[in-house]
Structures are given as structure tokens and as C-alpha cells.
BAVEX-83531 format. One record per residue: x, y, z of N, C-alpha, C in turn. Coordinates in pm, 1 decimal. Example, Ala and Ser with C-alpha at 12.3 -4.5 7.8 and 13.67 -1.06 7.14 Angstrom:
2
n_px=1319.0	n_py=-569.0	n_pz=780.0	ca_px=1230.0	ca_py=-450.0	ca_pz=780.0	c_px=1320.0	c_py=-330.0	c_pz=780.0
n_px=1285.0	n_py=-225.0	n_pz=708.0	ca_px=1367.0	ca_py=-106.0	ca_pz=714.0	c_px=1290.0	c_py=3.0	c_pz=787.0
# end
This chain:
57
n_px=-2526.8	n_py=-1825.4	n_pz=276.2	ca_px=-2436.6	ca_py=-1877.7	ca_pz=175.6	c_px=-2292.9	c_py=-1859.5	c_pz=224.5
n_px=-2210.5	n_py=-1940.1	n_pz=245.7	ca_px=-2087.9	ca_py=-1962.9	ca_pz=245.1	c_px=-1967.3	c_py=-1968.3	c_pz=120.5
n_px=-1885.6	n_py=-1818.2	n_pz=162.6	ca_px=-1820.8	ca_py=-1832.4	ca_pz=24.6	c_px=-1679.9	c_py=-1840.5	c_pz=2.6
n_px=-1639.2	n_py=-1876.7	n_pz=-43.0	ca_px=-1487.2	ca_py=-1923.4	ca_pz=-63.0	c_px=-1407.7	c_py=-1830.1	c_pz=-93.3
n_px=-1381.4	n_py=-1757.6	n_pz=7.9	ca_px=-1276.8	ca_py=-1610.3	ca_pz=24.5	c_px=-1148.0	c_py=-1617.5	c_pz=-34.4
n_px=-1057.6	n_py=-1745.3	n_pz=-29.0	ca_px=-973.0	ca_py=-1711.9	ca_pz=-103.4	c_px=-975.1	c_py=-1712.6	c_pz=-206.3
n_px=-1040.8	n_py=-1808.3	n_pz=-252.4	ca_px=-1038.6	ca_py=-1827.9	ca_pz=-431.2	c_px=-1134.0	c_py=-1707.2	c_pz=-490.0
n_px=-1221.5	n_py=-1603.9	n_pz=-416.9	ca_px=-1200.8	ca_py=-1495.8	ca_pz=-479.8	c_px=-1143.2	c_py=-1383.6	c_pz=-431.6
n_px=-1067.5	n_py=-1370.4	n_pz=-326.4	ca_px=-940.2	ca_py=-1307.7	ca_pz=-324.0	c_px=-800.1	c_py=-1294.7	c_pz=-453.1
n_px=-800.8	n_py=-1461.9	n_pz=-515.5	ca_px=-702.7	ca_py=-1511.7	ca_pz=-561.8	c_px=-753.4	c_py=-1422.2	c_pz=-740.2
n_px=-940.0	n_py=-1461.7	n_pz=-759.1	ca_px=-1000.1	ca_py=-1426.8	ca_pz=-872.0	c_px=-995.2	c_py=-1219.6	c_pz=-894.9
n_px=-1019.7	n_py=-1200.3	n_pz=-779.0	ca_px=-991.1	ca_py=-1062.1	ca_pz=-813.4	c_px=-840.2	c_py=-969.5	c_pz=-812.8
n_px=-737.8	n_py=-1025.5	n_pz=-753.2	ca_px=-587.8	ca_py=-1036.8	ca_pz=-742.4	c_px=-580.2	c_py=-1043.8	c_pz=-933.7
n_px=-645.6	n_py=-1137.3	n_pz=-966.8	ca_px=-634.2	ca_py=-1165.8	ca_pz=-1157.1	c_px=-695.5	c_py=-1050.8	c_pz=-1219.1
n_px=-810.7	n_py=-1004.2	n_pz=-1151.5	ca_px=-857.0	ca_py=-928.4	ca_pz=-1234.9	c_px=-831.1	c_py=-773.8	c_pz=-1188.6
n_px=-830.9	n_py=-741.8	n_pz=-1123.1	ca_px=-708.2	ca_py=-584.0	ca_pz=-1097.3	c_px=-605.1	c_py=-602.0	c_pz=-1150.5
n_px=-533.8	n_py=-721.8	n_pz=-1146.6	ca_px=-375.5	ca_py=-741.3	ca_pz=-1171.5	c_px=-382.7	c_py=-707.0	c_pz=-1376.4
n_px=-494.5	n_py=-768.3	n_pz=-1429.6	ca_px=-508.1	ca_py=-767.8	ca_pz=-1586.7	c_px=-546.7	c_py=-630.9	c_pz=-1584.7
n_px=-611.3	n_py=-525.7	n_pz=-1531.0	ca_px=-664.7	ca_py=-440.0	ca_pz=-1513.0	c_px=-558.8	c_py=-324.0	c_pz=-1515.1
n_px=-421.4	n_py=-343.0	n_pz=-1454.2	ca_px=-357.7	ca_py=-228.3	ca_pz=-1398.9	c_px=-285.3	c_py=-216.6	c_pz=-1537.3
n_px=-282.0	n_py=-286.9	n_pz=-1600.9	ca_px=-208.0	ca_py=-238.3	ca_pz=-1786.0	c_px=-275.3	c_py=-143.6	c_pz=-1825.0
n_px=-426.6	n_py=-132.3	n_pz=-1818.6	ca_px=-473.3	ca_py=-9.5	ca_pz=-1888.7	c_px=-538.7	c_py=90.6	c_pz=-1847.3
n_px=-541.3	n_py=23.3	n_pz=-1661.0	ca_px=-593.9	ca_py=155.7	ca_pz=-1574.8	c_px=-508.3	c_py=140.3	c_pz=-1454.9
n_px=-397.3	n_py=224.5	n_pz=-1459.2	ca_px=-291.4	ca_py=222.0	ca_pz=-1344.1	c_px=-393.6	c_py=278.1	c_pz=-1219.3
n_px=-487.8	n_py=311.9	n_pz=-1213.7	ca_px=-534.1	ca_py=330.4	ca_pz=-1053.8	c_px=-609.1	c_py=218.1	c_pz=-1016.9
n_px=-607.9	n_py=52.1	n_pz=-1125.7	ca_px=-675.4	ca_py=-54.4	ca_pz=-1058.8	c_px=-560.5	c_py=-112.3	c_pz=-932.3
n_px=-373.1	n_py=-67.9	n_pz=-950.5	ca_px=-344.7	ca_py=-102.4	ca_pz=-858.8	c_px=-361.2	c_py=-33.8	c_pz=-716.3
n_px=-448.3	n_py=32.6	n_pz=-723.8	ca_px=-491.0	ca_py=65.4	ca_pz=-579.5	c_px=-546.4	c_py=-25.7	c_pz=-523.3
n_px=-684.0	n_py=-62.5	n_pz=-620.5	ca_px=-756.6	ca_py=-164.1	ca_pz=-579.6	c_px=-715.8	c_py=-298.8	c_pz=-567.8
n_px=-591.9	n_py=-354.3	n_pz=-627.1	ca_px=-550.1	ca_py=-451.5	ca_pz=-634.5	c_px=-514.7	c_py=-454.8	c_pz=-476.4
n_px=-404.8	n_py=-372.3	n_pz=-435.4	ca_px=-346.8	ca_py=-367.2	ca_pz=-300.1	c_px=-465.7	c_py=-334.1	c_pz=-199.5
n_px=-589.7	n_py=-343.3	n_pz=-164.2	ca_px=-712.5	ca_py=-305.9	ca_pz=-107.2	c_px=-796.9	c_py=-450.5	c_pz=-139.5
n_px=-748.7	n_py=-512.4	n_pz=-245.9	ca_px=-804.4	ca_py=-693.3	ca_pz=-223.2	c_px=-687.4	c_py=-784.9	c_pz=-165.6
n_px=-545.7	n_py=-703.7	n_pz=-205.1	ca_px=-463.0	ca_py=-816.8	ca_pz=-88.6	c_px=-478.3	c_py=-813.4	c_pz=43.6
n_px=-518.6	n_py=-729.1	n_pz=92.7	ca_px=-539.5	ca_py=-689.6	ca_pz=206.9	c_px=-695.5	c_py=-676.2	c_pz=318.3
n_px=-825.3	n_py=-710.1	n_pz=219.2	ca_px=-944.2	ca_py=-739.7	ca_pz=260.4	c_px=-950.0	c_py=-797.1	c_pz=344.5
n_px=-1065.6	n_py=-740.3	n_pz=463.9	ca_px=-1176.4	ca_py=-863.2	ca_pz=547.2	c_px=-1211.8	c_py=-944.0	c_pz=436.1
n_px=-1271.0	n_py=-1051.2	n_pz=454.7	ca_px=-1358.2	ca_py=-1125.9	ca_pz=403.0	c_px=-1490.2	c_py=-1045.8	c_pz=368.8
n_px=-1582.4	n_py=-949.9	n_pz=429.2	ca_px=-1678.5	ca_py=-854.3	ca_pz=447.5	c_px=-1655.6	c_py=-780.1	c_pz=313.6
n_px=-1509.1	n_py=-657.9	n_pz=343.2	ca_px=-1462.6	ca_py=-609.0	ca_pz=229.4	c_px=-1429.5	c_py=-650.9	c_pz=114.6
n_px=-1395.4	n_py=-772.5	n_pz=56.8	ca_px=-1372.3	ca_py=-873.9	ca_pz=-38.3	c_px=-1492.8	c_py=-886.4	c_pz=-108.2
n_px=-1620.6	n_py=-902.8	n_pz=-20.5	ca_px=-1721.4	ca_py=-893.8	ca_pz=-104.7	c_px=-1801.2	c_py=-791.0	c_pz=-139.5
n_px=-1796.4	n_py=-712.6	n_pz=-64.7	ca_px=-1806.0	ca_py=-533.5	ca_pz=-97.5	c_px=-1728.1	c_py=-527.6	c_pz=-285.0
n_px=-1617.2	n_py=-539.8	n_pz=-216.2	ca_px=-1548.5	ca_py=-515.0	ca_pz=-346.7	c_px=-1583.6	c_py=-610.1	c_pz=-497.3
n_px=-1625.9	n_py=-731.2	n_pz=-463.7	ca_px=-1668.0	ca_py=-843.6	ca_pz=-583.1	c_px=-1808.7	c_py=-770.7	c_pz=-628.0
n_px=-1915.7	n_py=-745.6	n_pz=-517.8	ca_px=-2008.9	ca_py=-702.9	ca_pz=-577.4	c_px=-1975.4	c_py=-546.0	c_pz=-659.0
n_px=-1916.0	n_py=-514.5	n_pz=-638.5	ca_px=-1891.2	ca_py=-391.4	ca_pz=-702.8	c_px=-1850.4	c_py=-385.0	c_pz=-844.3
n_px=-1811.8	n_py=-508.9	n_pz=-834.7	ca_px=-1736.4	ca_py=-527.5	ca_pz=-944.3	c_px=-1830.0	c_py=-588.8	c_pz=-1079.7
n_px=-1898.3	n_py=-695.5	n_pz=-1031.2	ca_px=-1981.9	ca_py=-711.5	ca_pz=-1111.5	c_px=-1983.7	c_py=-882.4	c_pz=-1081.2
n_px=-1894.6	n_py=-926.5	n_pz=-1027.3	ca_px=-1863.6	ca_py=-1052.3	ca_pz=-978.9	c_px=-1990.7	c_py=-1151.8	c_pz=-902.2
n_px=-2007.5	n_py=-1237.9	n_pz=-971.9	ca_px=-2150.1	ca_py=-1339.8	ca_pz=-945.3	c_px=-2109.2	c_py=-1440.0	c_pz=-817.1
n_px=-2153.8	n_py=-1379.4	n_pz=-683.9	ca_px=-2028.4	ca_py=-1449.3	ca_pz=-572.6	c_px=-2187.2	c_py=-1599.6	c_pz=-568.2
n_px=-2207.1	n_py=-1614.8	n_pz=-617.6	ca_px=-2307.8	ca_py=-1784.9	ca_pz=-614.2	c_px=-2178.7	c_py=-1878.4	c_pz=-720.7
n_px=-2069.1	n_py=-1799.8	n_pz=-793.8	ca_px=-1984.7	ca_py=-1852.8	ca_pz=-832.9	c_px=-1878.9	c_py=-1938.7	c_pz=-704.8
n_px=-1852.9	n_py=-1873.6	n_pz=-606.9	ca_px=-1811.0	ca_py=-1873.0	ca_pz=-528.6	c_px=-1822.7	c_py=-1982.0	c_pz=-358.0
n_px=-1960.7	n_py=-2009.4	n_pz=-403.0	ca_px=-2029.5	ca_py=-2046.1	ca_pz=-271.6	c_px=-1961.1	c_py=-2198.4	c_pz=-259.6
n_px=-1970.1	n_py=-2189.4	n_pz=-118.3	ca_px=-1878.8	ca_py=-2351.3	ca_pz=-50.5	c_px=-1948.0	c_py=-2395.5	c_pz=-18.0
# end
């Protein structure tokens, strides 16, 4: 499956970014998705809870 790294680069950038209002240590994670492999990006989506077949190119 081929998946469209930026647009969930761009999707989790939204959701750390909504995140850091009520948990200031999501901007860790925020700055750790600007900065992802592609590999790590999805490390981090699955972690998250993120359905990456949303994603697929």
C-alpha cells in the first residue's frame, strides 16, 4: 500500500497542533511529525489511532 505522506504529515501537524491547548507535551510530538521519515510518520499515525487505508495513493 502506498501512502500519501504528506497529507498525513499535514493531518497529524492538525491534530497535535488541536492537541497542544490541552496537553502542552503534544507539542513535542507535534515537532517529531514536522520532522518524520516517512517510516516514523507512520509509526506515529498508527499510534495514534489513525486509519492510514485513509491515506493510501
Amino acid at each position: 500500500m502506498t501512502i500519501d505522506v504528506e497529507r498525513l504529515r499535514r493531518d497529524l501537524i492538525d491534530y497535535f497542533g488541536t492537541a497542544m491547548s490541552m496537553f502542552p507535551v503534544a507539542m513535542m510530538e507535534l515537532s517529531q511529525v514536522q520532522n518524520a521519515s516517512p517510516e516514523k510518520l507512520i509509526e506515529i499515525a498508527r499510534k495514534n489511532g489513525f486509519d492510514l487505508r485513509d491515506y493510501a495513493g
